[in-house]
C-alpha positions in Angstrom: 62.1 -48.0 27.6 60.1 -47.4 30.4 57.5 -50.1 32.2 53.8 -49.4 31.6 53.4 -49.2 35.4 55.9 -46.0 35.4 54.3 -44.6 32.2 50.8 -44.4 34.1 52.3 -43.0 37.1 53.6 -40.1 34.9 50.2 -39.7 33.1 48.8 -39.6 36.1 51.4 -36.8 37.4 50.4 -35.4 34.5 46.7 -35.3 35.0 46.9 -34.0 38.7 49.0 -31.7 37.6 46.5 -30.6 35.1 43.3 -30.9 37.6 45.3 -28.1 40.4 46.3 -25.8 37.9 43.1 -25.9 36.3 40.8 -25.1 39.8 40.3 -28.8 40.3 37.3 -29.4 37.9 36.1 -32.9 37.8 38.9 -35.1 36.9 36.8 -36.3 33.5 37.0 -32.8 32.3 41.0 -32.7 32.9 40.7 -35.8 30.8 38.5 -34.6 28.3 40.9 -31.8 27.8 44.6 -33.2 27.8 42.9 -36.2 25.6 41.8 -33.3 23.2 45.4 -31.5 23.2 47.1 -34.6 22.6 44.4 -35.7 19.8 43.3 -38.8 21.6 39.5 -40.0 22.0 38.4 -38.7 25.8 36.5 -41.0 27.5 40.1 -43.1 27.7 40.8 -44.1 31.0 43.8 -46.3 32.3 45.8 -46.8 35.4 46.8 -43.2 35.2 43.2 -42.4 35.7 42.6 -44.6 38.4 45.5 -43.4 40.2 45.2 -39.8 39.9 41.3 -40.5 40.9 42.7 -42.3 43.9 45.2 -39.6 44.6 41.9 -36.9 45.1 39.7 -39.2 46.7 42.5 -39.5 49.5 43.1 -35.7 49.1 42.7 -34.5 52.6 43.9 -37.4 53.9 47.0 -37.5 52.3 47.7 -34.3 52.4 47.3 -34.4 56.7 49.6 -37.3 56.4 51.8 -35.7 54.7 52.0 -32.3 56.7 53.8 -33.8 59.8 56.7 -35.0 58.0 57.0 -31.8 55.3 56.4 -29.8 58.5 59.9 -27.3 58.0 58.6 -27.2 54.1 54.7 -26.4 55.3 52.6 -28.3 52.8 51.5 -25.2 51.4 54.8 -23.9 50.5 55.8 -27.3 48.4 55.7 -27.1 45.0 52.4 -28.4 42.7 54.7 -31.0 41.1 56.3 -32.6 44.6 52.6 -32.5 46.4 51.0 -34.2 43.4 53.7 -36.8 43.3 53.5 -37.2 47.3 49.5 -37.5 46.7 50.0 -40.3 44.2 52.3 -42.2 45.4 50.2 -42.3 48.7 47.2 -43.3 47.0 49.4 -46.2 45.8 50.8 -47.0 49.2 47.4 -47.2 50.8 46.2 -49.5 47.9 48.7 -51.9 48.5 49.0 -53.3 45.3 52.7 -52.7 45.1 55.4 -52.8 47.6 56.3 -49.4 49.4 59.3 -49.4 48.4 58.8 -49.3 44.9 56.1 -47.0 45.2 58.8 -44.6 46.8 61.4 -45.5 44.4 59.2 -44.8 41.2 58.2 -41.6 43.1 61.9 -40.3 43.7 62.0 -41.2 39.8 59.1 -38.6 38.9 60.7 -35.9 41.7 64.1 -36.9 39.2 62.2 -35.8 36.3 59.7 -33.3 36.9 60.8 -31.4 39.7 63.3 -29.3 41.2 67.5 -30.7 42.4 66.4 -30.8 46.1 63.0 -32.4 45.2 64.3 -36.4 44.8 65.4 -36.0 48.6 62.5 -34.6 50.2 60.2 -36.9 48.1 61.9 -39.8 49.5 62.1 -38.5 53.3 58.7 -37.6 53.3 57.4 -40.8 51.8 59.7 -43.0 53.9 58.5 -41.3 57.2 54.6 -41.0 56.0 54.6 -44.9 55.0 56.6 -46.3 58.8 53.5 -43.9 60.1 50.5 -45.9 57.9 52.7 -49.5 59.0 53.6 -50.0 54.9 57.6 -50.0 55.8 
């Protein structure tokens, strides 16, 4: 069974996900949309909202942050899934609310799941090396 707090953060992989494929319409309308597929009332919003709004309010940010370390990978060049969990669990690092290194942990968990053999690795390196630079670690 899986925590509440791990549930949102794949909803919220989930909803980013959605939003970059999509050509990153307002994040209501990505809601809007996966609530309609999955025959729930839109308008719903959770912790996965509120972390996939933090993860594009921080966009650019994040992103710059985490360009240096990703560096041999080029930011560009790193799959959707592994840039949208490197987004989120960002937004979560610079919100505090819960230690770094869960934050990193959960995020290896989502690279585990959703994403490619090497991916658990180079979410972990990246993250570790992005929150020493922001002083979270």
């Amino acid at each position: 069974m899986q925590r509440a707090e791990t549930k949102a953060r794949v909803r919220a992989l989930q909803l980013l996900y959605a939003w970059d494929l999509t050509g990153r319409p307002s994040l209501r309308t990505v809601i809007a949309r996966v609530a309609g597929m999955c025959e729930r009332a839109p308008g719903h919003t959770d912790r996965a909202a509120e972390l996939a709004e933090k993860g594009i309010a921080g966009l650019a940010g994040f992103d710059h942050l985490v360009s240096k370390p990703a560096r041999p990978a080029r930011l560009e060049r790193v799959g959707i899934i592994e840039r949208n969990i490197l987004r989120l669990a960002l937004a979560e690092i610079a919100e505090g609310a819960t230690p770094s290194r869960v934050v990193i942990d959960e995020a290896v968990k989502l690279a585990q799941w959703f994403a490619g053999a090497k991916a658990p690795g180079f979410v972990n390196g990246v993250l570790d090396t992005a929150a020493r630079q922001l002083g979270a670690l």
